[in-house]
C-alpha positions in Angstrom: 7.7 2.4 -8.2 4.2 1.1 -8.6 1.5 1.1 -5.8 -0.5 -1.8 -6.7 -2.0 -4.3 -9.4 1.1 -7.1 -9.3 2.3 -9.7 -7.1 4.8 -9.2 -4.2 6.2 -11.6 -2.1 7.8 -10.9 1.4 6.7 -9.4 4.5 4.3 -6.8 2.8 2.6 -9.5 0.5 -1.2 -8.4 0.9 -4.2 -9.7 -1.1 -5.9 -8.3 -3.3 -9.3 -6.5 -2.9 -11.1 -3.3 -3.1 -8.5 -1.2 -1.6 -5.0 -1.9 -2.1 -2.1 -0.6 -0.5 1.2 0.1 -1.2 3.2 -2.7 -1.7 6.7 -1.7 -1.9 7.4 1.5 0.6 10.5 3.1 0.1 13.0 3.6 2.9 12.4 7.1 4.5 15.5 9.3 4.0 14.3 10.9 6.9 15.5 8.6 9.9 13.1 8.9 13.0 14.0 9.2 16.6 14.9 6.2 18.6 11.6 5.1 20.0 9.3 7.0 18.2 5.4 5.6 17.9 3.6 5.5 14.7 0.4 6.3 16.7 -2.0 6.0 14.0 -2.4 2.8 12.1 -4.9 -0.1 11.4 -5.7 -3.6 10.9 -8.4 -5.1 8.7 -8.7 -8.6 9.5 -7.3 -11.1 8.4 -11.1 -11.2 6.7 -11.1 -15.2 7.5 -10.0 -14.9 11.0 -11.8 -11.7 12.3 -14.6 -10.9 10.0 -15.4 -7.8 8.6 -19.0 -6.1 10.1 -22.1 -6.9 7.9 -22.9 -2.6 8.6 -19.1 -2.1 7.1 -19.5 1.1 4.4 -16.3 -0.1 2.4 -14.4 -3.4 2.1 -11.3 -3.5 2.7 -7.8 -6.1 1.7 -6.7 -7.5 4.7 -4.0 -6.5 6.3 -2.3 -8.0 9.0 -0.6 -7.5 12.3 2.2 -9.3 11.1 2.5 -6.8 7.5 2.1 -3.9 10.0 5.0 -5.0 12.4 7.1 -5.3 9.4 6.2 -1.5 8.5 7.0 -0.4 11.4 10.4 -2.1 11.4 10.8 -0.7 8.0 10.4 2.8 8.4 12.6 2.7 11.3 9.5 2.9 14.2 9.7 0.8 17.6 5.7 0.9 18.9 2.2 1.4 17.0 -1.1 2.7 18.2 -3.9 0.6 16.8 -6.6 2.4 16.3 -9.8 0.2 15.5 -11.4 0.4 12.0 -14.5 1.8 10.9 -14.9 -1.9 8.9 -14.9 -4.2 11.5 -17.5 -2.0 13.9 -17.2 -2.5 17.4 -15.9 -5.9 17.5 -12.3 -5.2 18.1 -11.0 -8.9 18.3 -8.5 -8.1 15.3 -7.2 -4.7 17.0 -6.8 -6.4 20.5 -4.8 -9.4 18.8 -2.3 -7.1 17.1 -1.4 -5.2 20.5 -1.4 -8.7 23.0 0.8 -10.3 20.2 3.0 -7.2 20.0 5.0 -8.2 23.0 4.5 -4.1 24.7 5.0 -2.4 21.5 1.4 -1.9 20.5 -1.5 0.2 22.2 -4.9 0.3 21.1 -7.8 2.4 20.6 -11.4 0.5 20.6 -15.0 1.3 19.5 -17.6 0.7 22.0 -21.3 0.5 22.4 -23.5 1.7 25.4 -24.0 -1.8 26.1 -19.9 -2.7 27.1 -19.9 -4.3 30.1 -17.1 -3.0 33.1 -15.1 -6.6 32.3 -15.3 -5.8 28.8 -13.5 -2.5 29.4 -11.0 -4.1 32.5 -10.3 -6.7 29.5 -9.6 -4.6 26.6 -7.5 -2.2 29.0 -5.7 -5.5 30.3 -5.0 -6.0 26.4 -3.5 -2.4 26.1 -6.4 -0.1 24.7 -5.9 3.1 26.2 -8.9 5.2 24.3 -11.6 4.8 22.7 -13.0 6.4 19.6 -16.1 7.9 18.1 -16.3 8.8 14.5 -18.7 11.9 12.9 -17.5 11.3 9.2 -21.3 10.8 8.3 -19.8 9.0 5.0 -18.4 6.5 6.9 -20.5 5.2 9.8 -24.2 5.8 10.9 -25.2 8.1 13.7 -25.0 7.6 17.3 -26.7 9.3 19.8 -24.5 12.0 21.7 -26.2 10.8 25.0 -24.9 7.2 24.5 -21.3 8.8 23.6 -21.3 11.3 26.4 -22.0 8.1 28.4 -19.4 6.0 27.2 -17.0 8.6 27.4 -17.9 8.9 31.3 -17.2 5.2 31.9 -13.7 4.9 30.2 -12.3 8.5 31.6 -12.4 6.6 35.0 -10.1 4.0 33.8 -7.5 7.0 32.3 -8.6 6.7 28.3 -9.1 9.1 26.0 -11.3 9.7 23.4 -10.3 9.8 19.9 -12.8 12.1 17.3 -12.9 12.0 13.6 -14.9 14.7 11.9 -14.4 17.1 9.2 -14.2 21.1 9.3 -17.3 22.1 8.1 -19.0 19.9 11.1 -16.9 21.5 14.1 -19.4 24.4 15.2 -22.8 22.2 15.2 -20.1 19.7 17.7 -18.1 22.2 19.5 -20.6 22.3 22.8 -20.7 17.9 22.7 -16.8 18.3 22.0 -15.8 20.7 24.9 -18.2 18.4 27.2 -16.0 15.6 26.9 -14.6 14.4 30.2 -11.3 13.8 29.6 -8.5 14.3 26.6 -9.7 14.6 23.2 -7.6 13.4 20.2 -8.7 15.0 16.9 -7.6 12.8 14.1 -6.1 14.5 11.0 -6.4 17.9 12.4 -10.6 17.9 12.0 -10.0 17.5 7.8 -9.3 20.9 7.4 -9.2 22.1 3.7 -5.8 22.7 2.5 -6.8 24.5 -0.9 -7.6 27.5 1.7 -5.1 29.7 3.7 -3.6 27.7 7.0 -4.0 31.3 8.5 -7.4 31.8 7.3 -10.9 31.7 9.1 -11.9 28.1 8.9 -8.5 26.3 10.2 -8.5 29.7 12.8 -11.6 27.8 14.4 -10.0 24.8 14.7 -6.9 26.7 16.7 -9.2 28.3 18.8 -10.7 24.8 19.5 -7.4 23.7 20.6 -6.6 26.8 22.0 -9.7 27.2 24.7 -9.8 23.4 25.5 -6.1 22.5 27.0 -7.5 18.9 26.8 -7.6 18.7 22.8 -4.4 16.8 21.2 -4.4 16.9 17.5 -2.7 13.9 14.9 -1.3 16.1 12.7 -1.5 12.6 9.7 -3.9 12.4 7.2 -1.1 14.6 4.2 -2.3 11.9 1.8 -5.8 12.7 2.2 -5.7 15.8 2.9 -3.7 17.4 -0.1 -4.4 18.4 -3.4 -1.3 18.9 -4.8 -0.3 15.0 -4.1 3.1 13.4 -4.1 5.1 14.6 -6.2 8.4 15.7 -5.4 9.7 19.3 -5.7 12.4 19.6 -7.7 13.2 15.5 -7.1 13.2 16.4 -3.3 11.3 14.5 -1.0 8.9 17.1 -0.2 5.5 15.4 -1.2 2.4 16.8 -0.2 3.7 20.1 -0.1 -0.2 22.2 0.6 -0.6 19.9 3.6 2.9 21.2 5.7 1.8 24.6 6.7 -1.2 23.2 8.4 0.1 20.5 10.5 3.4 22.9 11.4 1.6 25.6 12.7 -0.6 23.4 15.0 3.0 21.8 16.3 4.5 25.0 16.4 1.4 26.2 18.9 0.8 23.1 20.6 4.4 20.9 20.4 3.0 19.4 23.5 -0.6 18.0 22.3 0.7 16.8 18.9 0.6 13.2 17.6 1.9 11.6 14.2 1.1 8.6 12.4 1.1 6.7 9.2 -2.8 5.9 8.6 -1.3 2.2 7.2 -3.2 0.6 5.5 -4.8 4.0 4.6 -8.7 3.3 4.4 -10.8 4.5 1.7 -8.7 6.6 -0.5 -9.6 6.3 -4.0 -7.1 8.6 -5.8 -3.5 7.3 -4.7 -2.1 4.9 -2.2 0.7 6.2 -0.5 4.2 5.2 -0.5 4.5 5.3 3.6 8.1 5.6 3.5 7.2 8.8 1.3 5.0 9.9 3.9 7.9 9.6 6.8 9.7 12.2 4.8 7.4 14.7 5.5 8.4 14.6 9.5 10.7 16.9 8.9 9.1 19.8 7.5 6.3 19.5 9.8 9.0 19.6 12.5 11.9 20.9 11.8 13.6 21.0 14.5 15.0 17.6 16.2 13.8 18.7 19.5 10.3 18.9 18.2 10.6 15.2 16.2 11.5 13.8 19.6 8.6 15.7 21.0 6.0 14.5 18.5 7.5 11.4 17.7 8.9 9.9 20.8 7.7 11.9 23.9 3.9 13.1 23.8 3.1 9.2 22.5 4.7 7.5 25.4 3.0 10.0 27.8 -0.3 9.7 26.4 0.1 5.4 25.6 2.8 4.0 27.9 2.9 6.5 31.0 4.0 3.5 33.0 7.8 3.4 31.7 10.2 4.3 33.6 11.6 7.9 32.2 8.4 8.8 30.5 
């Protein structure tokens, strides 16, 4: 199966740009929960419809709310979180249309500026953002001032968000203090980036444990295998085992914390240069990382619906 460079028709057609993604997923052999959330995916665009931001450090290919619905009914999902991406800034009109045309199965999570007014925030929570996030991958957006974040952070902790972080390891000690400041739940994205050529019981993912360990606000998305590993794709003796250097770091964080633990795709996979993924590929890795079906319905199914859709009935 090819990732990219020829034309597909159906509900994953995409068109064609920088950074193409995979155009033909495979079915997951893996079947997920009933109910379970892919809580970590994107939107870009449509470019024509919800322009990309003139500060933007990549371009992307556009891809839809309706390509990501189909995904998700691919790969067996029921909701999404959409989480808003770095290429469209702070204007999260395409973000907020995916979840208000999901009919309840989307929730968002928004960028915001200082400026945001309180109808601003009653709107986009009205739409079904429940977080919002600020991003310290200095590769991928400028600096903001920890003030204006510490601020922001203030305001939407009264309406019940969260904050969602991006960083990567080496950064965590010079933001530990800003971190552990943070008025309400944290969610780390892709475990903080930690570096899987080293030991997953070795000092430098240690410090992230202890992060998690001494703050019982910290969640952790325990995605990111395709960026994260070195030793790729490829199957292990033509089992789906892919990524294979990743699984001992995200099982040991939902081994510890089965309660703070979230999973999700990272469709359409932003700024990878190496491989696109084959997402249904990606699925199969749910059950090495959680072995046990208790801790699929846990991760899959039960912490997203807590943290996203505490209103239902059950949850």
């Amino acid at each position: 199966m090819n990732a990219i460079s020829r034309p597909v028709t159906g509900p994953f057609e995409k068109t064609k740009g920088w950074l193409d993604w995979y155009a033909d997923p495979s079915k997951p052999h893996f079947r997920v929960p009933a109910g379970a959330v892919d809580a970590h995916c994107h939107v870009f665009g449509p470019g024509a419809e919800f322009p990309y931001a003139p500060e933007r450090k990549y371009t992307p290919c556009d891809a839809s709310k309706a390509q990501l619905f189909a995904l998700r009914d691919h790969l067996g999902f029921a909701r999404n979180v959409v989480v808003q991406a770095t290429c469209h800034g702070a204007d999260n009109r395409a973000m907020v249309d995916a979840c208000m045309s999901s009919g309840g199965k989307a929730r968002g999570v928004a960028t915001v500026r200082r400026d945001v007014s309180d109808d601003d925030l009653k709107r986009l929570n009205e739409a079904g953002v429940r977080g919002v996030r600020f991003n310290f991958v200095k590769r991928l957006v400028d600096f903001t001032p920890k003030d204006e974040l510490m601020d922001i952070a203030g305001r939407i902790a009264r309406l019940g968000w969260h904050v969602v972080i991006y960083f990567e390891a080496v950064d965590l000690p010079e933001l530990w203090d800003f971190f552990t400041a943070i008025p309400t739940t944290i969610i780390v994205d892709h475990m903080g980036r930690p570096d899987v050529t080293k030991p997953a019981d070795g000092p430098e993912f240690a410090a992230f444990l202890r992060f998690m360990r001494e703050n019982g606000n910290v969640w952790a998305k325990v995605s990111g295998a395709e960026r994260l590993s070195v030793s790729g794709p490829a199957a292990l003796n033509g089992e789906r085992n892919p990524y294979r250097d990743f699984v001992p770091f995200a099982r040991r964080v939902i081994e510890e914390f089965p309660d703070r633990v979230l999973w999700g795709t990272d469709w359409p996979h932003p700024n990878l240069k190496d491989h696109m993924p084959d997402d249904g590929l990606l699925v199969d890795i749910l059950p090495h990382i959680a072995p046990t079906a208790e801790l699929q319905r846990t991760l899959l199914v039960d912490n997203p619906m807590r943290l996203y859709w505490p209103e239902e009935k059950g949850v």
